[in-house]
C-alpha positions in Angstrom: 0.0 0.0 0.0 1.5 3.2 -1.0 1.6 6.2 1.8 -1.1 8.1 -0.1 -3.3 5.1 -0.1 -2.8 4.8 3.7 -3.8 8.5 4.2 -6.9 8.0 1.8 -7.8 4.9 3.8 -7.2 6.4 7.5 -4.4 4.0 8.2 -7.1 0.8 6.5 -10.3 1.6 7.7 -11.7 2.5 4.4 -10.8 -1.4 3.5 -13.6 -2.0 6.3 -17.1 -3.4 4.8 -19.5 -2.8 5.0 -20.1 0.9 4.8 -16.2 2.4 5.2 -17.5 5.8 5.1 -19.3 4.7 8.3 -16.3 3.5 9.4 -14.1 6.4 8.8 -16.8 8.2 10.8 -16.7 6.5 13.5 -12.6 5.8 13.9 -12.3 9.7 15.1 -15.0 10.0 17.4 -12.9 9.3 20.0 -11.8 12.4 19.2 -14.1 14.3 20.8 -12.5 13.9 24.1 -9.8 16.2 23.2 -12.3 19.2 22.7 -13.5 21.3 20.0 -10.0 23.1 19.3 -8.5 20.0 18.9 -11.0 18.3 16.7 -10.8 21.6 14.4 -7.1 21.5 13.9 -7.3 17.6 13.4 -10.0 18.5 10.6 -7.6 21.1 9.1 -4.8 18.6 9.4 -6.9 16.0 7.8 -8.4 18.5 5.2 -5.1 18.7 3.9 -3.3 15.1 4.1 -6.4 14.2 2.2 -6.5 16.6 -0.6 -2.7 15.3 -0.9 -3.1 11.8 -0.4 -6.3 11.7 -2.6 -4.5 14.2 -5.3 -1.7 11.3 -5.9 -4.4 8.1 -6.6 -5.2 6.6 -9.7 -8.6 7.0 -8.5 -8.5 10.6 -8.1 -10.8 11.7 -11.0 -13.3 9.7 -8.9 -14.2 9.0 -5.1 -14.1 5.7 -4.3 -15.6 4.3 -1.5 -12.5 3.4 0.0 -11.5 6.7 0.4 -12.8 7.9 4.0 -10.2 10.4 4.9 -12.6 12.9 3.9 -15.5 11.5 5.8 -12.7 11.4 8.9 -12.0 15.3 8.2 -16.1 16.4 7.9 -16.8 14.1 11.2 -14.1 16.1 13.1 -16.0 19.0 11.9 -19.0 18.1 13.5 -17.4 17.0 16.8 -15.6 20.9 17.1 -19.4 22.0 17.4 -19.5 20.4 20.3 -18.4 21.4 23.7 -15.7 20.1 26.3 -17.0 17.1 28.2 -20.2 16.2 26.1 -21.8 12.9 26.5 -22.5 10.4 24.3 -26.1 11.9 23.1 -24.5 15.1 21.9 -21.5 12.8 20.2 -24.2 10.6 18.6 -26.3 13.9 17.2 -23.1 14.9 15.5 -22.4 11.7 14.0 -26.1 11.0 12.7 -26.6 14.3 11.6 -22.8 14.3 9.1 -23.6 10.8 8.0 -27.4 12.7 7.1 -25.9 15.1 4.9 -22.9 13.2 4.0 -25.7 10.5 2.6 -28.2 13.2 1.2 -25.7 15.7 0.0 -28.3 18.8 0.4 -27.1 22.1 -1.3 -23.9 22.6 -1.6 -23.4 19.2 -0.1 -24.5 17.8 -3.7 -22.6 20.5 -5.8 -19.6 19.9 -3.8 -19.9 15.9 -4.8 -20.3 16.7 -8.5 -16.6 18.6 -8.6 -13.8 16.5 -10.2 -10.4 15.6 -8.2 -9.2 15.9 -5.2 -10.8 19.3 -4.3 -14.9 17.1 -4.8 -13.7 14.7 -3.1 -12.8 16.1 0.2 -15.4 19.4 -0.2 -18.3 17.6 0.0 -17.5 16.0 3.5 -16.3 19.2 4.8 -19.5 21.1 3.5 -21.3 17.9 4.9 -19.2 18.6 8.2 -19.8 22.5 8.6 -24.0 21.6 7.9 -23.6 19.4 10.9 -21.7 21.7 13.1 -24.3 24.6 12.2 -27.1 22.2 13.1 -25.2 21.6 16.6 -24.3 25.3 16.9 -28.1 26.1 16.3 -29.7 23.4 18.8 -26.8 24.6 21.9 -27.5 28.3 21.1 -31.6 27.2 21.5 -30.7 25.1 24.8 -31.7 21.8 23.0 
């Protein structure tokens, strides 16, 4: 497996089936217990080793499903919406609400999927990511 292919993977967990976008969901909700900051500059981080990583495939000028780096990058997205010490409710909302939009691609989700290379395949997760995080954002600021 070349480096790139391990980045685009998340170290193997898009070779996971069923579902690795699921998967590469789920690996960095752990995450979460390093607090928003944290989960944002992990997003950033992985924002960037996956527009790499993906940007040297074979696959690039498509997104296969074994690429989950950028479902790891919108996820950490959604868990920075989140505060310090949040239980497990809060850290399922995030999850089930970026695998909504990562699923449905609403808006910009779905414009963001259509766009060749590396740049489509990582936008979409992120926009996916942000929708969550706004959705969070929205339900904390209304006391929910």
């Amino acid at each position: 497996m070349t480096f790139a292919k391990f980045v685009a993977t998340l170290g193997g967990v898009g070779l996971l089936r069923p579902a690795p976008g699921t998967w590469g969901s789920a690996v960095v909700l752990p995450c979460v217990l390093l607090g928003p900051w944290p989960c944002l500059g992990l997003a950033l981080l992985l924002s960037l080793a996956g527009w790499w990583a993906v940007a040297r495939l074979p696959e690039r000028a498509a997104d296969p499903g074994w690429v989950v780096v950028d479902e790891g990058a919108g996820q950490l997205l959604a868990l920075a919406a989140l505060p310090l010490g949040v239980g497990w409710p809060g850290v399922l909302a995030a999850f089930l609400l970026f695998r909504l939009f990562d699923i449905t691609k609403p808006g910009p989700v779905g414009w963001a999927d259509r766009q060749h290379g590396a740049l489509g395949v990582m936008l979409d997760d992120i926009l996916a990511g942000l929708l969550a995080a706004g959705v969070l954002g929205v339900a904390r600021a209304a006391g929910l």
